[in-house]
C-alpha positions in Angstrom: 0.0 0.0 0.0 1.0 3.5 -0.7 0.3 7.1 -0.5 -0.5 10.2 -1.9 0.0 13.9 -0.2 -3.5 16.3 -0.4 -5.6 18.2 1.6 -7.9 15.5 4.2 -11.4 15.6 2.3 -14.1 16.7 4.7 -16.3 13.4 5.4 -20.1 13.1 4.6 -20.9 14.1 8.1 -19.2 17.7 7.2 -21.0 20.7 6.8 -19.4 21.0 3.2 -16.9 19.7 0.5 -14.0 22.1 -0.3 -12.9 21.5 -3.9 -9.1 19.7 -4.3 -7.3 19.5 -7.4 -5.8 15.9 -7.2 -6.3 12.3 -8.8 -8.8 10.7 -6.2 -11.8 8.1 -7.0 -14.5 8.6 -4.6 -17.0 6.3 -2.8 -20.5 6.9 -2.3 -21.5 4.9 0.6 -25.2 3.2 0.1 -24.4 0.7 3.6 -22.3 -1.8 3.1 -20.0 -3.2 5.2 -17.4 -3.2 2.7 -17.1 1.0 1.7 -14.1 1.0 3.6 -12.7 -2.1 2.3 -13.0 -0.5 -1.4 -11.3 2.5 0.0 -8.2 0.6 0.7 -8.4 -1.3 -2.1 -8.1 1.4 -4.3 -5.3 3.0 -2.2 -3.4 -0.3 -3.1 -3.2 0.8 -6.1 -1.7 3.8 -5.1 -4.6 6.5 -6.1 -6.4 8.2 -3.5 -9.7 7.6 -2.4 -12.4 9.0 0.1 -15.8 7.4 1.4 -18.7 10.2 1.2 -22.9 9.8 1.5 -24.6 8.4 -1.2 -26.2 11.9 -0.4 -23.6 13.6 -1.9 -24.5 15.6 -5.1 -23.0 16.7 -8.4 -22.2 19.8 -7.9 -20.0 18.6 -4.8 -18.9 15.9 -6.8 -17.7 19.0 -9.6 -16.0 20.7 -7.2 -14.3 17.6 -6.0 -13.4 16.3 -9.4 -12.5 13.1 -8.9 -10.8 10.4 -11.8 -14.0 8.0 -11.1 -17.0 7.1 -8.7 -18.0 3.9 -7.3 -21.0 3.2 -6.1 -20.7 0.6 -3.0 -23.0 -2.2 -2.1 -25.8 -2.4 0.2 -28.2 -4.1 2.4 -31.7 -2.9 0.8 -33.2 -3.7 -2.3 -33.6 -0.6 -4.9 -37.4 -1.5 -5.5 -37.5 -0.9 -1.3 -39.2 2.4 0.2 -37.2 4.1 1.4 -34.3 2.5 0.0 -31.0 4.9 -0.9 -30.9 6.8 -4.3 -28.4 8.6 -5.6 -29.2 12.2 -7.6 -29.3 10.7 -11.3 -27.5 14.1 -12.3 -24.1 12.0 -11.5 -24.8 10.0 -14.6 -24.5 12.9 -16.6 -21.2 14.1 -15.1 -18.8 12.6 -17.5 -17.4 10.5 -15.0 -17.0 6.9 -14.6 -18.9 4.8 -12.8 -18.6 1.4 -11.3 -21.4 0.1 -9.6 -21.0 -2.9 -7.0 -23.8 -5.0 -6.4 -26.2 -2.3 -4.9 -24.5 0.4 -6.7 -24.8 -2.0 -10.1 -28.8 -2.6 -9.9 -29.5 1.2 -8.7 -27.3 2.0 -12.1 -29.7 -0.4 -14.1 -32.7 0.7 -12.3 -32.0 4.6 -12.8 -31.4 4.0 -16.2 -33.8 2.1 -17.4 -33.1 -1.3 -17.1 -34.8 -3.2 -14.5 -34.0 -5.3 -11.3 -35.8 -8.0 -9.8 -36.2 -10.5 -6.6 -33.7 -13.8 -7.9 -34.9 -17.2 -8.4 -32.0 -17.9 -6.4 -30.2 -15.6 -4.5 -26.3 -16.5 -4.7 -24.2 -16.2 -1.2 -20.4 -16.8 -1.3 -18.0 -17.7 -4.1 -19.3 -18.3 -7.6 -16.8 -18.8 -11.0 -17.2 -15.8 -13.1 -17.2 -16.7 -17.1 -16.3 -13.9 -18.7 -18.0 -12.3 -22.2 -16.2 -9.4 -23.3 -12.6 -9.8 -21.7 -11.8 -5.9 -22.5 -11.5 -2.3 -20.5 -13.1 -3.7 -17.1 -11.9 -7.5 -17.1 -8.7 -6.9 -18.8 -6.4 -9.9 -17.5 -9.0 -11.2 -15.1 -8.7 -15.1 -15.9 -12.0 -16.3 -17.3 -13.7 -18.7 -14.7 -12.2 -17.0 -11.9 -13.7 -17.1 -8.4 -15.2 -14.3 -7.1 -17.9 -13.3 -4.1 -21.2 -13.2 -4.6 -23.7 -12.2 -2.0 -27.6 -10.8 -3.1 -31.0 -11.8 -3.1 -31.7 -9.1 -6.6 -30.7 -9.7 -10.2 -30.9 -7.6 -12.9 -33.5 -8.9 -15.6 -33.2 -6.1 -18.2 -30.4 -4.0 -19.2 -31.0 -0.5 -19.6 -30.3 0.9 -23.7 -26.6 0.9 -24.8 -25.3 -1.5 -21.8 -24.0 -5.0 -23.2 -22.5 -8.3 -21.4 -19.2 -8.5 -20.0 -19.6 -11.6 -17.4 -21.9 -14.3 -16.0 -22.1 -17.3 -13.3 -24.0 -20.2 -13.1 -26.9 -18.3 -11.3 -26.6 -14.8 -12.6 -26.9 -14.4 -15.8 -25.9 -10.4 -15.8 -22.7 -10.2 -13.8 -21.0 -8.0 -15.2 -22.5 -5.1 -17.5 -20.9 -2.2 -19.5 -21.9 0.7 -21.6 -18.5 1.8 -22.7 -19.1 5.3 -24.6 -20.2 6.8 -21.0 -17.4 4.7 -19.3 -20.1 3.2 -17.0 -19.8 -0.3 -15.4 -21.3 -2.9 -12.9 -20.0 -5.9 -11.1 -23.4 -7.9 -9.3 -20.2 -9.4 -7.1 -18.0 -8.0 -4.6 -14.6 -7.2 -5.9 -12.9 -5.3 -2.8 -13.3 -8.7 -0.4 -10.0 -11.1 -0.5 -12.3 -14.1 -1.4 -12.8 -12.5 -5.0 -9.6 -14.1 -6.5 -9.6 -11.7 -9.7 -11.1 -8.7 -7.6 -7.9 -6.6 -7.3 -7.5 -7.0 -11.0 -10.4 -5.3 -12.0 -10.3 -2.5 -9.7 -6.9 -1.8 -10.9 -8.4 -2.0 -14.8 -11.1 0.6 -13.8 -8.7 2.8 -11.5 -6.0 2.4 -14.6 -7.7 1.7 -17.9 -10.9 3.4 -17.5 -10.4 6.6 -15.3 -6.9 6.9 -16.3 -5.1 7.4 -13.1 -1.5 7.7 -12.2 -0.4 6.2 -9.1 0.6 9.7 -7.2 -0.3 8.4 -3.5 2.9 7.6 -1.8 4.2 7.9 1.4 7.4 10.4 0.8 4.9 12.7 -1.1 2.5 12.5 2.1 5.2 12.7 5.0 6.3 15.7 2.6 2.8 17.4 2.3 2.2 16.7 6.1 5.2 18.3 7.5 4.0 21.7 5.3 0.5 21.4 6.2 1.6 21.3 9.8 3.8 23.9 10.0 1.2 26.2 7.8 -1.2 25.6 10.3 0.7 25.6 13.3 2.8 28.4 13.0 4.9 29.8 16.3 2.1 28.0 18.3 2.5 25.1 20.8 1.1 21.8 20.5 -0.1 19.6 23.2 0.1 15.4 22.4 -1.3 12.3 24.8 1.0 10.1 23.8 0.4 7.0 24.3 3.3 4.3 23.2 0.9 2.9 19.9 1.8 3.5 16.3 -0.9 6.1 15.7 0.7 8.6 18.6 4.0 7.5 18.1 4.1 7.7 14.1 2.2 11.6 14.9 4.6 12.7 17.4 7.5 11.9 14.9 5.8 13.5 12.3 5.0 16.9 14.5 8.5 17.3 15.6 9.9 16.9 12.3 7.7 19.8 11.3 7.6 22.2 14.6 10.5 20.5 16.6 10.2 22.2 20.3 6.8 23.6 20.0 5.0 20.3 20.6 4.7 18.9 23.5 4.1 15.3 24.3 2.4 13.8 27.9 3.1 10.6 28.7 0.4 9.9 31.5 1.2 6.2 33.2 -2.1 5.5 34.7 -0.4 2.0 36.1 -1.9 -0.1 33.9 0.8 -0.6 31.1 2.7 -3.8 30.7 6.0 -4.8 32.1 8.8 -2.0 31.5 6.7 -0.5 29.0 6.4 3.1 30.4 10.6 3.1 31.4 11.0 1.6 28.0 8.9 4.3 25.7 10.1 7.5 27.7 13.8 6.2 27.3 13.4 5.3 23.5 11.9 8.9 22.7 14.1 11.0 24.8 17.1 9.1 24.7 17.0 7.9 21.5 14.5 10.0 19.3 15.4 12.8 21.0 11.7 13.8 21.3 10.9 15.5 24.9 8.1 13.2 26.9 6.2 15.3 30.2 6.5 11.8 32.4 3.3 11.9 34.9 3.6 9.2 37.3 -0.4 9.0 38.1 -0.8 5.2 39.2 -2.2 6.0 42.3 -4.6 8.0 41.6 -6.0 5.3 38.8 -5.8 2.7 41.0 -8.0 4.4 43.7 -10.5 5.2 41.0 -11.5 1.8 40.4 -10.6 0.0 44.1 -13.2 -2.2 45.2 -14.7 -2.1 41.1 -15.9 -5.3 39.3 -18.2 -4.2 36.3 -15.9 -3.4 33.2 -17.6 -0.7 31.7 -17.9 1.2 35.6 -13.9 0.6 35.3 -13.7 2.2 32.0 -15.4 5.0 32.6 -13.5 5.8 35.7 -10.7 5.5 34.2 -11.3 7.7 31.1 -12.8 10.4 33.7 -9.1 10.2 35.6 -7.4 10.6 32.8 -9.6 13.7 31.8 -8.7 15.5 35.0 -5.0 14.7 34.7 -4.6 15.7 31.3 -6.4 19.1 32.1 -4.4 19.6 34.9 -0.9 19.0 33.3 -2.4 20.6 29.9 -2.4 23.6 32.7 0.8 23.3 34.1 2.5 23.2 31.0 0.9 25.6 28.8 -0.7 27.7 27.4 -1.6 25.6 24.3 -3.1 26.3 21.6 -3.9 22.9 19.2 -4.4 19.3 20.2 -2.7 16.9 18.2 -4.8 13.7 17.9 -4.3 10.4 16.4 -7.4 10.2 14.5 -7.7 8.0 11.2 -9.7 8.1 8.3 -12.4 4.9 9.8 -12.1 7.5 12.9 -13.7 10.6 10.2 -16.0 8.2 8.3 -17.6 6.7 11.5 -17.5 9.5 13.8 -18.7 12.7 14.9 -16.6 13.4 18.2 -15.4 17.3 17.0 -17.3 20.4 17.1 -16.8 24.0 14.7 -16.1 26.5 16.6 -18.7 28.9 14.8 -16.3 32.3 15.6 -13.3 30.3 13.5 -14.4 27.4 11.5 -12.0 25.9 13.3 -12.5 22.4 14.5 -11.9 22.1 18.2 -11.4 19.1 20.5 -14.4 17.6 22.5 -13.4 13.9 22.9 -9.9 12.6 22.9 -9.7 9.4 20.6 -12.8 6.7 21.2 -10.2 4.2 20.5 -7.8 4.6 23.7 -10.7 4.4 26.3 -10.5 7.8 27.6 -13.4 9.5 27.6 -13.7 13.2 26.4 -12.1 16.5 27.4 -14.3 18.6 29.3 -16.2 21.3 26.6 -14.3 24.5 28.7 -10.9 22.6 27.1 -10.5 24.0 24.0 -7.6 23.4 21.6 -7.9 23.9 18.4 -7.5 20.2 16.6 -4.0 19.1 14.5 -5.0 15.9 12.9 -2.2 15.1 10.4 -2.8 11.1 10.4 -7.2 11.8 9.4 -6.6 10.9 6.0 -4.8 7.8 6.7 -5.8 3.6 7.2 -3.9 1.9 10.2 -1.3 -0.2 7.5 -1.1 3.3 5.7 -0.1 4.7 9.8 2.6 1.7 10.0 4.2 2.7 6.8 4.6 6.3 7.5 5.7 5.7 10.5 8.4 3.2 9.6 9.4 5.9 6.4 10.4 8.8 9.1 12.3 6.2 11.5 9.9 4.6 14.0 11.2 0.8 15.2 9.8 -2.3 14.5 8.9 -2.8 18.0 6.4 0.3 18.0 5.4 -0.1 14.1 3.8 -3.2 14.3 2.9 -3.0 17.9 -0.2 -5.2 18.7 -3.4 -3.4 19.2 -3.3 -2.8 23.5 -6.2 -0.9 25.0 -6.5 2.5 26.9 -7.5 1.0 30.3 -4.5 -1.5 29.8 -4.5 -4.0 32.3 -7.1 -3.0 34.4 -9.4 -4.9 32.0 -7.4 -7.7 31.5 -7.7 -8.4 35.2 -11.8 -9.9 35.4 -13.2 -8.2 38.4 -11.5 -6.2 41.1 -7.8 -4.8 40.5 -5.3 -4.4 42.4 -1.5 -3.7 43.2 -0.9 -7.5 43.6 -3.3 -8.5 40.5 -1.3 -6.2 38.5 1.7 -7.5 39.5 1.0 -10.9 38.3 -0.7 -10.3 35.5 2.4 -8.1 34.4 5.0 -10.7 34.9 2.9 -13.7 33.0 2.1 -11.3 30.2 6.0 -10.6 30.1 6.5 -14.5 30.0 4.1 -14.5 27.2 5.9 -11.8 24.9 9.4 -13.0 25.6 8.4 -16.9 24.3 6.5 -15.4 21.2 9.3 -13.0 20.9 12.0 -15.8 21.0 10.6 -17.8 18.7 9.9 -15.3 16.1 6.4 -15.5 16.4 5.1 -12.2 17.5 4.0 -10.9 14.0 2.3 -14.4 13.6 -0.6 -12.5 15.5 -3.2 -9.7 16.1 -2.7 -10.3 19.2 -1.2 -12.3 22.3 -1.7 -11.7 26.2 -2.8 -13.1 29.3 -5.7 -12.6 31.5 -5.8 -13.2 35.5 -9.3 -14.6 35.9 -11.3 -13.4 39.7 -11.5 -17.4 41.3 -8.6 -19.6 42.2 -8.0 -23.4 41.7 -6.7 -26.1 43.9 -3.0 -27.3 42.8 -0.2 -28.8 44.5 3.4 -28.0 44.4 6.2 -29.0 45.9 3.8 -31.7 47.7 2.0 -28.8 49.3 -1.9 -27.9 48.1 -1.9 -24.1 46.8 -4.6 -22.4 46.0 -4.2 -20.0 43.9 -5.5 -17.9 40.3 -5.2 -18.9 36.9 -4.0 -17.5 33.8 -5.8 -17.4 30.6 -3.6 -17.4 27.1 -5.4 -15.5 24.3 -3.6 -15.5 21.6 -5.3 -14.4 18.0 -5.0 -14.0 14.3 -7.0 -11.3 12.4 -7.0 -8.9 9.5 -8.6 -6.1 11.3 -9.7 -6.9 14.5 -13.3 -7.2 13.3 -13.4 -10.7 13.5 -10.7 -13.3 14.9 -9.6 -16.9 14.9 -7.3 -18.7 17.7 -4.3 -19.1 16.9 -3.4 -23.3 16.2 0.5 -22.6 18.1 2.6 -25.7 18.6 1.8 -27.9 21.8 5.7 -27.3 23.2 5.1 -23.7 22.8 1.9 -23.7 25.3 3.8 -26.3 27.5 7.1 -23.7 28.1 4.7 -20.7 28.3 2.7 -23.0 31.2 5.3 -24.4 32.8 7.6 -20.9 33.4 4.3 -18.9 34.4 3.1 -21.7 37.2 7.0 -21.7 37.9 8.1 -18.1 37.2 5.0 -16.0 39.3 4.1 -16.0 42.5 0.1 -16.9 43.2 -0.5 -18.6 39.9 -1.1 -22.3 39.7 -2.9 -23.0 36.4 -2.9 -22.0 32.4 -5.6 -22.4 30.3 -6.2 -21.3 26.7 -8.9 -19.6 25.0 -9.8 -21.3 21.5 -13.0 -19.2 21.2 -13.0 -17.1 18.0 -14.6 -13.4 17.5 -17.3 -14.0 16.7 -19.0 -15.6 19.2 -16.6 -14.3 21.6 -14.7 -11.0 21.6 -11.2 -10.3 21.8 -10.2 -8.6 24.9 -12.3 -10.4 27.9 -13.5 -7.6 29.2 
């Protein structure tokens, strides 16, 4: 994957759509899970692209000029009430279209043609037999598989659209009219199961809206570092930071562009793993050479959620502790006047956490990050908002950051959450809960580690369960808490499998935890996959 180096559209949930001059293909979301998915897809092949509102309309889409449109799929049929519509002024833009599965029959239906409930709907992966093996299906092997999934089929194609591709049950699979560079696919392309799928999205991104491949990261780092220091000016800049890629990768980039005027806040809340907070302060000033505000705050976490059982009570608790810290060193500190922020493009497509500050147009910081945990800043904190990363997918973070010199070890850093361990631990934490939890994780990472397995997963931890279990040691009956292994494989973290590791790996993980830390006795391992279950435990 690659990247380009424009201005961050404005999502769909924004007021309006400034006008960029740059190679893009845009998205018009009709509900399907898979919008984003396209989005990346196309950005593999190194053209930019954005996710709006099927509400979007042509003028916006003229100011916006993008190379192509693609119309995603959807869970309703066109023939529903209510069902999403496009403005049928986009067919007369000039621009092409592909429609995917959805987008495809609301293209017929719009048009002319005409799109009915299937004899038999077609779920999962079906050999497409190509037709017309030019523009669209150029180089897509005839008969290969891709994934089908709808209960509609078109029955009539509107005037000047011919046949490129069929399947066993559909006989309109592909469709075409090629003078207005318009074009349908009744299957999903953007999904990994689609073997020829990346194919043809490069043929349309390539061929038919006759892109260049312009997204890459040196351009973007480049364009960033500008942007920032454009925006910024002699100001200061105030960053959480945090120890993930996403704060780490932003902090790099901030300091490359305004060096001493940011300032980053390391809070440890007490709930990080084994020599992680010594180990990230020390990398960053020692090594980076990137100043880090230590704030030693365990205590007052802790307290928070003594005596606390119900996850979500801890959660809260702790994203309200971190709230008052940060406002208090945010005060110590300052003045500031932006917030830097960690947000990514899913972050801009699914969210509406900012507010307009109606004196400035500026946006200005009402919620720190949903994904660390944390809560949201309190309304009379305002910063204005420096969000260099909100154009950006996670992979497309982990590249940038290891272009401008982040390690390994932080790069592809497994996913941990912003309460840490306090929700690793079931139940009730505490000092001594912590403690052990802490050491077996640290087993954990430095057997995966040794091995070379560590990027085999999404993610691997332990988790101290609340009960206790008769054992015997040394001839002597313990009693004391288990340790659950979770170890995962996943794409994205929507879904997960367990992770099939070798027996002798479990049995040396087992045998130096029950050996290795005090008040543990047993190790069990969870082989439940998301979904039914869910990642974290708690």
């Amino acid at each position: 994957m690659s990247l380009q180096t424009e201005q961050p559209l404005q999502s769909s949930s924004d007021a309006s759509l400034n006008r960029l001059d740059r190679q893009m293909i845009v998205i018009l979301d009709f509900g399907s899970q898979y919008s984003e998915l396209i989005a990346r897809r196309i950005r593999e092949t190194q053209v930019y692209s954005e996710v709006l509102s099927y509400r979007t309309t042509p003028e916006q889409l003229k100011q916006l000029n993008p190379k192509g449109i693609i119309f995603s799929g959807g869970p309703s049929s066109v023939y529903d009430v209510g069902a999403p519509h496009c403005d049928p002024g986009i067919w007369d833009l000039g621009i092409p279209v592909l429609g995917v599965c959805y987008g495809m029959q609301l293209m017929v239906q719009q048009l002319g043609g005409e799109v009915e409930r299937a004899e038999r709907g077609e779920y999962g992966k079906a050999s497409l037999y190509i037709d017309d093996p030019t523009d669209l299906l150029t180089n897509v092997e005839d008969g290969t598989t891709m994934w089908m999934s709808h209960g509609d089929s078109v029955a009539r194609l509107p005037g000047g659209f011919e046949l490129l591709a069929h399947t066993d049950n559909t006989p309109c699979a592909a469709i075409a009219h090629h003078e207005r560079k318009l074009y349908g696919v009744q299957f999903h392309p953007e999904v990994v199961h689609s073997v020829g799928g990346l194919a043809l999205i490069r043929n349309f991104v390539y061929h038919v809206c006759d892109c260049e491949p312009t997204w890459t990261t040196s351009a973007f780092v480049e364009e960033a570092v500008r942007e920032i220091r454009a925006k910024v000016g002699d100001k200061r800049v105030l960053l959480a930071l945090s120890g993930g890629v996403d704060s780490s990768t932003l902090a790099f980039l901030l300091h490359r562009a305004i060096g001493d005027q940011l300032t980053c806040v390391f809070i440890d809340q007490g709930f990080m793993r084994k020599y992680e907070p010594e180990r990230l302060v020390k990398l960053f000033q020692e090594q980076f050479h990137i100043p880090v505000e230590y704030v030693d705050a365990r205590e007052r976490f802790l307290s928070q959620i003594e005596g606390i059982s119900d996850p979500e009570v801890k959660r809260k608790r702790i994203g309200h502790e971190f709230i008052q810290v940060f406002e208090e060193e945010s005060k110590r500190l300052g003045p500031f006047d932006y917030l830097a922020q960690g947000t990514l493009y899913p972050d801009v497509i699914e969210s509406a956490d900012t507010n307009v500050d109606p004196k400035t147009g500026e946006r200005v910081a009402v919620k720190i990050k949903s994904h660390h945990n944390v809560g949201g800043l309190p309304k009379d904190l305002r910063f204005k908002l420096v969000e260099p990363l909100r154009k950006l997918f996670k992979d497309e973070v982990r590249k940038v950051g290891r272009s401008i010199g982040l390690p390994e070890e932080i790069v592809n850093r497994h996913p941990f959450p912003g309460p840490g361990l306090a929700i690793r631990i079931l139940g009730e934490v505490s000092d001594d809960k912590l403690d052990i939890l802490r050491d077996a994780d640290y087993i954990v990472r430095q057997e995966i580690n040794r091995r070379g397995m560590y990027h085999d997963f999404w993610q691997a931890f332990a988790v101290l369960l609340p009960i206790r279990s008769v054992g015997v040691m040394g001839d002597q009956r313990t009693y004391a808490y288990p340790i659950v292994l979770r170890l995962v494989s996943s794409e994205d973290g929507m879904t997960a499998d367990w992770s099939r590791v070798p027996y002798d790996f479990l049995e040396t993980v087992s045998n130096r935890i029950v050996n290795e830390v005090r008040g543990v006795n047993r190790v069990v391992y969870d082989i439940t996959s998301k979904p039914p279950g869910t990642i974290e435990w708690e």
